[in-house]
C-alpha positions as YAML, in Angstrom:
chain: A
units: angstrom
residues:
- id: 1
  name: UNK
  ca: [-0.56, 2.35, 79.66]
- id: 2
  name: UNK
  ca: [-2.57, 5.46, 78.80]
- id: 3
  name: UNK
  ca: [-4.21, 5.22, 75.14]
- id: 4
  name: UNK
  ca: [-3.52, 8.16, 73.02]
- id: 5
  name: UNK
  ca: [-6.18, 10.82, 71.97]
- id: 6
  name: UNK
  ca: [-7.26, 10.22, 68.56]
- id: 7
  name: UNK
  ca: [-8.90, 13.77, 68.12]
- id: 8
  name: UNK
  ca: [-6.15, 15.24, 67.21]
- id: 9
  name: UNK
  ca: [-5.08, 12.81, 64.35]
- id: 10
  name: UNK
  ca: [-8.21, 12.48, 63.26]
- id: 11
  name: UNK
  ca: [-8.52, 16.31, 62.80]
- id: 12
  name: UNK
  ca: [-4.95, 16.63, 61.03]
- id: 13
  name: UNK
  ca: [-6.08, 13.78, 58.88]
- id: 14
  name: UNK
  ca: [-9.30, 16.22, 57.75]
- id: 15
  name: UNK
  ca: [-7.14, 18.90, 57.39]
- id: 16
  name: UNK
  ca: [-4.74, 16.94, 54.84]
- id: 17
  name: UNK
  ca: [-7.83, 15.88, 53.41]
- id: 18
  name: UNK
  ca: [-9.60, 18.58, 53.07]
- id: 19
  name: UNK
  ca: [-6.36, 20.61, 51.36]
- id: 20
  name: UNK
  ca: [-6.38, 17.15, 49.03]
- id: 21
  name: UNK
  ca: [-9.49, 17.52, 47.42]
- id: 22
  name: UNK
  ca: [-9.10, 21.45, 47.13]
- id: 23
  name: UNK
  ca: [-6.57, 20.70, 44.65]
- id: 24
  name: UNK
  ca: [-8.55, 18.58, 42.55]
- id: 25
  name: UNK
  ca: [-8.28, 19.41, 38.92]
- id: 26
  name: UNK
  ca: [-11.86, 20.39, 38.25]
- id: 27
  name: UNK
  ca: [-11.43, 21.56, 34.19]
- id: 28
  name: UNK
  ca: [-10.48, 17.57, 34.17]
- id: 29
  name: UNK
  ca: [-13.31, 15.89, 36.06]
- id: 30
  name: UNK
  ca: [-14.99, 17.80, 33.42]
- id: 31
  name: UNK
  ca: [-13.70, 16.49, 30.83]
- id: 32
  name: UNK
  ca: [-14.78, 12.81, 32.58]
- id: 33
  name: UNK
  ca: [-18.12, 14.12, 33.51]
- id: 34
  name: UNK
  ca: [-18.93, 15.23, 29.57]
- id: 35
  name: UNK
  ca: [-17.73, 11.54, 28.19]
- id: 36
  name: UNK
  ca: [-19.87, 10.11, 30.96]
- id: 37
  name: UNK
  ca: [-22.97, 11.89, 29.81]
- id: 38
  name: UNK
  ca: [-22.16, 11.19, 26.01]
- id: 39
  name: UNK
  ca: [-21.41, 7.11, 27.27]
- id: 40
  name: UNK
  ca: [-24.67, 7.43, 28.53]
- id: 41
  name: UNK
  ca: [-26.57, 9.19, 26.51]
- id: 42
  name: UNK
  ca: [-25.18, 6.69, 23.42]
- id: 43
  name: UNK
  ca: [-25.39, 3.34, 25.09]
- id: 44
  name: UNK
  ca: [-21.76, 2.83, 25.15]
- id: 45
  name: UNK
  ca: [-20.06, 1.16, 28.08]
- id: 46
  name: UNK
  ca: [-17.60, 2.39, 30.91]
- id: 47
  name: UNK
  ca: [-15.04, 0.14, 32.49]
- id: 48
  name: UNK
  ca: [-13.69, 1.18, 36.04]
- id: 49
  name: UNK
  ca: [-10.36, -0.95, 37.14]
- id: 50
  name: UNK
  ca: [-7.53, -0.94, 40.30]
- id: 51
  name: UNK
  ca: [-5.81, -2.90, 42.86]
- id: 52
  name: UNK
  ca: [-6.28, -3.14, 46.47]
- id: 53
  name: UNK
  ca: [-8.77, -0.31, 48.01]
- id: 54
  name: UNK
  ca: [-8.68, 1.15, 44.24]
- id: 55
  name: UNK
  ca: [-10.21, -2.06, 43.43]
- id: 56
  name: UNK
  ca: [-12.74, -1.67, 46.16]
- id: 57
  name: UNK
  ca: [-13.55, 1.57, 45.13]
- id: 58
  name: UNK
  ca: [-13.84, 0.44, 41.39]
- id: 59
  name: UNK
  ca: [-16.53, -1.75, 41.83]
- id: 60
  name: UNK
  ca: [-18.04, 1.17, 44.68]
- id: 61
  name: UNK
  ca: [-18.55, 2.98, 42.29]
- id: 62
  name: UNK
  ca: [-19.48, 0.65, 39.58]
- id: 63
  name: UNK
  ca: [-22.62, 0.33, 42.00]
- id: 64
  name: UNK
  ca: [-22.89, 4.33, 41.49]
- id: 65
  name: UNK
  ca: [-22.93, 4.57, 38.33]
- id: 66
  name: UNK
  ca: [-25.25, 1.62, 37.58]
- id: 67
  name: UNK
  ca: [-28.13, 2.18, 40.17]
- id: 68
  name: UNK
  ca: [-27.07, 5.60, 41.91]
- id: 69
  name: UNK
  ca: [-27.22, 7.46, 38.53]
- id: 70
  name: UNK
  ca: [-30.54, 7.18, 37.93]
- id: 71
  name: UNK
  ca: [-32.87, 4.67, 39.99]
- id: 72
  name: UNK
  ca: [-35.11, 4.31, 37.34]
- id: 73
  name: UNK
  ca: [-34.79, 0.47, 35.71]
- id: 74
  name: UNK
  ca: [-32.80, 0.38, 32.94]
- id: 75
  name: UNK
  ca: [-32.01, 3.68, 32.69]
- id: 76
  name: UNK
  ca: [-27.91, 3.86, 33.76]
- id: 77
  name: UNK
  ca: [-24.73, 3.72, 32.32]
- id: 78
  name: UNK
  ca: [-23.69, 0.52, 31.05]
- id: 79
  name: UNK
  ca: [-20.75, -0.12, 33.38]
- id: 80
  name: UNK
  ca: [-18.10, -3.03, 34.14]
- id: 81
  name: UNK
  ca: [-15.80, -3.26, 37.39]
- id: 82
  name: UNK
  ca: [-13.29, -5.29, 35.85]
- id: 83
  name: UNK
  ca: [-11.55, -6.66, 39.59]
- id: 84
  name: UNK
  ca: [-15.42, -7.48, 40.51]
- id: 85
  name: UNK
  ca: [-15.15, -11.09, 39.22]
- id: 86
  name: UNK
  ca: [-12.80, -13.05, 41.29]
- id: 87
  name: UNK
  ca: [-13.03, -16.28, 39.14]
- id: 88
  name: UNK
  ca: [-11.95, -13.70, 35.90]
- id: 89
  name: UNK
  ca: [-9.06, -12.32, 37.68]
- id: 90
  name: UNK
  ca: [-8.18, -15.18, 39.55]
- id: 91
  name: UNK
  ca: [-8.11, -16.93, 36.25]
- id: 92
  name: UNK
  ca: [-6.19, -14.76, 33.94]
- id: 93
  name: UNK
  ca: [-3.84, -13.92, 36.77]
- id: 94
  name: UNK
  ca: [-2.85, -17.55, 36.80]
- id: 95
  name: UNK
  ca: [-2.69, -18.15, 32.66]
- id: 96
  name: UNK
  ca: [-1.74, -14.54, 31.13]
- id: 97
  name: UNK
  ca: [0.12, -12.90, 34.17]
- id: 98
  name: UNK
  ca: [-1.77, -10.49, 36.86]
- id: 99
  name: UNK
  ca: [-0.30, -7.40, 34.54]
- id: 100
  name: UNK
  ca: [-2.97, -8.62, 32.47]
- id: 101
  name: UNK
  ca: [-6.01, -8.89, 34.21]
- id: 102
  name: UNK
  ca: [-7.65, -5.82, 32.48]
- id: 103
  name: UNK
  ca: [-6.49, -5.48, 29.31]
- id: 104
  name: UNK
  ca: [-7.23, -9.22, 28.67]
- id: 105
  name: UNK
  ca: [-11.14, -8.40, 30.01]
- id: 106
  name: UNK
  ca: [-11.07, -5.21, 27.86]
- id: 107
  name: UNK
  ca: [-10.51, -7.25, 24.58]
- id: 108
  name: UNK
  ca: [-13.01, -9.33, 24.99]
- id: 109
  name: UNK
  ca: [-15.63, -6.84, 26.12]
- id: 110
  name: UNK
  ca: [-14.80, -3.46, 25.16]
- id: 111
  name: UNK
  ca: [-15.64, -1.79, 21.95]
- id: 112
  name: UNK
  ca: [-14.49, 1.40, 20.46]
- id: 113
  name: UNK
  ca: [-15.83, 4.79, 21.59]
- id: 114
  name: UNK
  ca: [-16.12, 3.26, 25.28]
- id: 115
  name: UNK
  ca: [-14.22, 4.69, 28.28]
- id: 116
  name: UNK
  ca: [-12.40, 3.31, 30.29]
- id: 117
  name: UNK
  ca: [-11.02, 5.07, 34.59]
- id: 118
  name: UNK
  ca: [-8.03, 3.78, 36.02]
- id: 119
  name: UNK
  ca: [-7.96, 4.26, 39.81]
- id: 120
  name: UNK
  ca: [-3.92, 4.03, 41.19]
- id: 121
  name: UNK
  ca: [-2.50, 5.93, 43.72]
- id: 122
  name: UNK
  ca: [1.00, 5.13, 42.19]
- id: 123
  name: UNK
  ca: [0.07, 5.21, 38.76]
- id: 124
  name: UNK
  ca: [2.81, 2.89, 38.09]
- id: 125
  name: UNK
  ca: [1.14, -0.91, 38.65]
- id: 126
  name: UNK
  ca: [1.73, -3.41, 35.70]
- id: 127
  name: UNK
  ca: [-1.42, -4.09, 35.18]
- id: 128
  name: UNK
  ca: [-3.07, -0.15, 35.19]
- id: 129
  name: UNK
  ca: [-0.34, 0.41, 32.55]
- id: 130
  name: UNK
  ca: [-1.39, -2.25, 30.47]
- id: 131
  name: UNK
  ca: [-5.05, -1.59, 30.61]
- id: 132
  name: UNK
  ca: [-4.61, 2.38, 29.78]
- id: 133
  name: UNK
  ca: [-2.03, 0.98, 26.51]
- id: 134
  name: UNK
  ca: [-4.77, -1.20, 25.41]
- id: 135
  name: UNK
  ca: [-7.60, 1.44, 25.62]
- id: 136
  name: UNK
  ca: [-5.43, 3.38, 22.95]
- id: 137
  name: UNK
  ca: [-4.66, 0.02, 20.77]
- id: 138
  name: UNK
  ca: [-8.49, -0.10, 21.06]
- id: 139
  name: UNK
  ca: [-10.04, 2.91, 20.77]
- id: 140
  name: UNK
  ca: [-11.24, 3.93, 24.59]
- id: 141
  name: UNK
  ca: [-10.84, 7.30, 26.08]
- id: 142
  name: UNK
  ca: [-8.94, 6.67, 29.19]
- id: 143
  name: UNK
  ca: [-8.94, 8.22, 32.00]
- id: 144
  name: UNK
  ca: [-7.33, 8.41, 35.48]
- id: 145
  name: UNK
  ca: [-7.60, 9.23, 38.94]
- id: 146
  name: UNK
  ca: [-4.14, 9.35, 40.23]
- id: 147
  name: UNK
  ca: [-2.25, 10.42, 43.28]
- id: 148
  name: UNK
  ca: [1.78, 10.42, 44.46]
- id: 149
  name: UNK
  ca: [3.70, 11.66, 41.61]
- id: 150
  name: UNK
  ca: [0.96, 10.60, 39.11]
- id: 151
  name: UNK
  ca: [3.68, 7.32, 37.81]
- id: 152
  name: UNK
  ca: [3.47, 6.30, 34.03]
- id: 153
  name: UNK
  ca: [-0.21, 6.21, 33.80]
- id: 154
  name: UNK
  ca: [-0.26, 10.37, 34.23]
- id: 155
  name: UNK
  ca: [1.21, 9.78, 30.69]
- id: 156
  name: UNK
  ca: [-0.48, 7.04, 29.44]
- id: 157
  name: UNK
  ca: [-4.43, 8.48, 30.15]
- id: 158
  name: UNK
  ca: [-5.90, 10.53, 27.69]
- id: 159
  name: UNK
  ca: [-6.79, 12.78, 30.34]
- id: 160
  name: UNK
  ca: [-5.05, 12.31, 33.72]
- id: 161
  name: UNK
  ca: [-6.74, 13.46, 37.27]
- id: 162
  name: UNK
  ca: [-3.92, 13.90, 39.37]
- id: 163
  name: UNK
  ca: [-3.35, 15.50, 42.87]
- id: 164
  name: UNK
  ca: [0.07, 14.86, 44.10]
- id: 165
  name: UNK
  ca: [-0.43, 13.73, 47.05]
- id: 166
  name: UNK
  ca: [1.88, 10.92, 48.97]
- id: 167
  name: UNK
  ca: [-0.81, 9.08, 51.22]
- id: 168
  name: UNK
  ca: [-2.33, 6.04, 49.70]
- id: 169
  name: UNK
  ca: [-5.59, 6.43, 51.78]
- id: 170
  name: UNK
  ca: [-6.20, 10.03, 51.14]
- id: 171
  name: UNK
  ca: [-5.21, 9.23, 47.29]
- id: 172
  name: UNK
  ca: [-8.33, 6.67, 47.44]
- id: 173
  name: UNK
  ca: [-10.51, 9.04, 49.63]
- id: 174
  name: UNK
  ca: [-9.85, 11.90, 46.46]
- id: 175
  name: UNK
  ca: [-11.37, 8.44, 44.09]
- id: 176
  name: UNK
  ca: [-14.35, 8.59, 45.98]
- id: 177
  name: UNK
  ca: [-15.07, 12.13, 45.65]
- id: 178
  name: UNK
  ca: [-14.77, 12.26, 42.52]
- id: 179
  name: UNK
  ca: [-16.61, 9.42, 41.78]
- id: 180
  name: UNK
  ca: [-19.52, 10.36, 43.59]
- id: 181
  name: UNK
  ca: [-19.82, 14.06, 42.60]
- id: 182
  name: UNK
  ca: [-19.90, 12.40, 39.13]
- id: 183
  name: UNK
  ca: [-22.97, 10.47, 40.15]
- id: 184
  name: UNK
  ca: [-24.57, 13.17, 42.04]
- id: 185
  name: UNK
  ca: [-23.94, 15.52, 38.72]
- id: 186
  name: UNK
  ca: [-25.07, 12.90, 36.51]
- id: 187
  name: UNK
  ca: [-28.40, 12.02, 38.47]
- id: 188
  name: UNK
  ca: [-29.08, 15.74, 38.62]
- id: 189
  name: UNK
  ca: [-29.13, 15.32, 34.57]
- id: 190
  name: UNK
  ca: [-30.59, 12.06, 34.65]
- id: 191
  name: UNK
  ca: [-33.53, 13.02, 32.62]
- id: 192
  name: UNK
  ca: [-31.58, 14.39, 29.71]
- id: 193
  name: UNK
  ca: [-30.77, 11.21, 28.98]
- id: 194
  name: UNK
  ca: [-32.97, 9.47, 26.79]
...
């Protein structure tokens, strides 16, 4: 059996990519890049939270944001990947429900003023929802990178970063590039920050 050519899918998967990110709501990643800089620049803490590659991706850029920012010890944002700790999520998953696997880690570590990025390609996952409703109970801006239709959480973010697009993998590509032109922003303002 001959093996298809990959070339050509891999191009049309460029090209769907590549029309993706053009639509990127840049007046919003604004918005997310100014409460970064503020988080930053007042000691406050960012929480980053998914499922599945989102989750991946969450703690990616976690990494970014902690080291990537900056490079200079102890000069970063404060930041939390809430799926990082399996023994946390394993453990609340089992005794308050896996809807609740943020929003239980966001009481006990979040304080008001802090931000919080949701990263769903649905926007419609139990426990995304829950998190985003408990950063208003609590006082977190909330944001949220969010592809398809944009599902409840388009709603229930303070400022929703949406690109409809229906492809889970490009959905999580557009997380990435966001995230990092966020970092690459923020480390080009790195010494602003006292």
């Amino acid at each position: 059996m001959k093996r298809p050519l990959f070339a050509e899918f891999g191009a049309d998967y460029l090209n769907r990519l590549i029309a993706a990110s053009k639509r990127l709501p840049l007046v919003e990643i604004e918005q997310l890049a100014a409460a970064l800089f503020d988080c930053w620049s007042d000691g406050r803490q960012l929480f980053i939270f998914g499922n599945g590659g989102s989750a991946g991706n969450a703690v990616h850029l976690a990494n970014d944001f902690l080291y990537g920012v900056s490079r200079e010890a102890g000069h970063a944002l404060r930041v939390h990947a809430l799926p990082a700790n399996t023994s946390v999520v394993t453990c609340l998953a089992n005794d308050q429900g896996y809807e609740n696997v943020f929003a239980s880690q966001l009481d006990v570590l979040s304080q008001p003023g802090d931000i919080a990025l949701a990263l769903s390609g649905s926007g419609n996952s139990p426990n995304i929802l829950r998190a985003l409703e408990r950063c208003r109970v609590r006082g977190l801006a909330s944001f949220a990178v969010l592809g398809y239709s944009g599902g409840k959480a388009k709603a229930l973010a303070d400022v929703p970063i949406h690109v409809p697009i229906d492809d889970m993998q490009i959905s999580e590509d557009l997380q990435l590039i966001v995230g990092h032109m966020l970092m690459q922003w923020l480390y080009e303002h790195r010494h602003e920050i006292k």
